[in-house]
C-alpha angles and dihedrals in degrees: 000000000000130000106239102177145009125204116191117198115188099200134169116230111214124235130240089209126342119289105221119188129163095277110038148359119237118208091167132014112236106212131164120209131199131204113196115192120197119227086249080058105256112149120211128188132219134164140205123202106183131194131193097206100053093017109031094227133100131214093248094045087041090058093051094057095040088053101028093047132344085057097054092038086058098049111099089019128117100250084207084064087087103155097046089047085057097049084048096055083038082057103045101041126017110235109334084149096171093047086054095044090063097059092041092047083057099034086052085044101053093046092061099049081049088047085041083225133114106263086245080078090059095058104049093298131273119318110174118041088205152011134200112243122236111227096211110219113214125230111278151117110325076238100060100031094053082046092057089043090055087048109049084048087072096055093046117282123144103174137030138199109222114213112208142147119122099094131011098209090054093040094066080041087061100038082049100059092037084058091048102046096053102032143229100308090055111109105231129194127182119206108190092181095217084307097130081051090195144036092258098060090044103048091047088059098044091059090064086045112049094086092056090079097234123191092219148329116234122215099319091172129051114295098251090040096106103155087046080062092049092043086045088038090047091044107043133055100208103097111255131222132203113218121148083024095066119057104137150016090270081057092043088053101056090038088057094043097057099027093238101176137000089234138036123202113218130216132198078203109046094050103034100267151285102347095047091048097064087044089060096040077047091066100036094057092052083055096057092247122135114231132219131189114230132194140237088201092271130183126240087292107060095027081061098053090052097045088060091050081048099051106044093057125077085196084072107081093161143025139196112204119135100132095126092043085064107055127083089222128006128185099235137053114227106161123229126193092200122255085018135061121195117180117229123230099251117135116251120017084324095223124131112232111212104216097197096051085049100053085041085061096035109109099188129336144185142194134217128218132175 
């Protein structure tokens, strides 16, 4: 089996409302999607949602590379050669991880419709049979953000992943009334994104915290900032997780050596897909540190990548993907039972690719031959 041709499509998914995060508001979510086509005529999809402040790489540089030179590298290659396609992309560009992670999610694709199995049989096999899904609340009032968590209660919810990040002061204000609105049985998580910058401001908020009975605290203090995680992780009880700090197996590494957080979330996009990501979730199960896959906002198609990660490791106990909950149209179809989600048994990602909606998003494409 050869690749013969590579169509990359950058698109804009549209919002149902703004997602709106420390460091910046989406109106829109940039993604590029690829379509790689073997030369037997099997199609496989992949996605690559950059971001300039985790990954370093925009949508319009993303889809350069994709189509200047990681396309090209990948045309007359085995998609099922994952680890040397990978050397060869490590070779040609340095990081890049999002622009990866689009050809190993379709490589990966494209292997399981040959195999006729779901790509979670490609990585040891499934191991859950299904997760709870997290409703992420957007930054807001304290006001507005315990409403929608009443409010998504209704409808299901039993846990909710708090984005904050702007103040510190009104922060503790908004995971306060969130507590206090639904109650003390509600799973709550609090992603600062980097917002409370340093261990002082994070350790004074979480004095006025602990007693909230949080599940964990994400990445409070600037991604490269590890000994800010160990002072925050030595001098507060609420389990800590590493996100925008961890992006590869360098990062695992000091993270494991000084034992920087008790969880890791792990991102398709942050580490260049599928095959790097077990390897992380490898090396943090031999280190004793529970694993989450986290999301970029992704459609179908890179939700579903992450769900089958997800789903082969006992190491991951949660995961974060509801990119496709939150556009108003997507060009897949992966199927959530909120606040479940159960893979079916398709081969590939499983996943339906609608071609007209993705033409209707698509802003400019190209496609590369030999």
């Amino acid at each position: 089996m050869k690749i013969k041709e590579i169509e990359i499509f950058a698109i804009r998914l549209p919002l149902v409302d703004p997602f709106i995060i420390s460091y910046h508001t989406y109106d829109d979510m940039p993604s590029i999607i690829v379509k790689l086509t073997t030369e037997e005529g099997l199609v496989g999809y992949g996605e690559a949602v950059a971001d300039e402040h985790v990954t370093g790489e925009t949508w319009e540089a993303t889809y350069a590379l994709l189509q200047n030179t990681l396309a090209p590298l990948l045309i007359g290659e085995n998609p099922m050669e994952f680890e040397r396609l990978h050397e060869k992309m490590d070779k040609a560009v340095y990081q890049a991880p999002a622009a990866k992670a689009a050809l190993d999610i379709a490589c990966y694709d494209v292997v399981g419709k040959k195999l006729g199995v779901p790509v979670y049989q490609l990585l040891g096999g499934r191991y859950h049979e299904k997760f709870s899904i997290t409703h992420v609340l957007s930054i807001g009032t304290p006001e507005s953000m315990a409403a929608e968590a009443e409010s998504r209660m209704k409808e299901g919810y039993a846990s909710f992943k708090m984005k904050v990040g702007t103040e510190v002061q009104v922060d503790v204000e908004r995971i306060q009334a969130v507590r206090e609105k639904v109650g003390k049985e509600i799973a709550i998580r609090v992603d600062v994104n980097q917002g409370w910058k340093n261990s002082a401001n994070t350790i004074n908020a979480m004095r006025q915290l602990e007693h909230l009975g949080l599940d964990w605290l994400e990445q409070p203090v600037i991604a490269d900032d590890f000994n800010g995680m160990v002072e925050v992780k030595a001098k507060t009880s609420t389990p800590l997780m590493m996100d925008e700090g961890l992006r590869g197996f360098r990062d695992m590494r000091e993270l494991i050596e000084k034992q920087a957080a008790h969880k890791v979330n792990i991102k398709l996009m942050k580490c260049g897909g599928i095959y790097p990501a077990m390897k992380l979730a490898h090396m943090a199960e031999m280190a004793g540190i529970e694993c989450q896959i986290g999301s970029m906002v992704e459609s179908s198609i890179g939700s579903s990548a992450g769900f089958h990660v997800a789903f082969s490791k006992k190491a991951f106990t949660s995961v974060e993907l509801t990119g496709p909950l939150k556009f108003s149209k997507d060009i897949g179809n992966l199927h959530y039972d909120v606040p479940f989600i159960q893979l079916n048994e398709r081969p590939g990602l499983g996943v339906d690719v609608d071609e007209s909606v993705l033409q209707e998003l698509t802003a400019f494409q190209a496609k590369v031959t030999k």
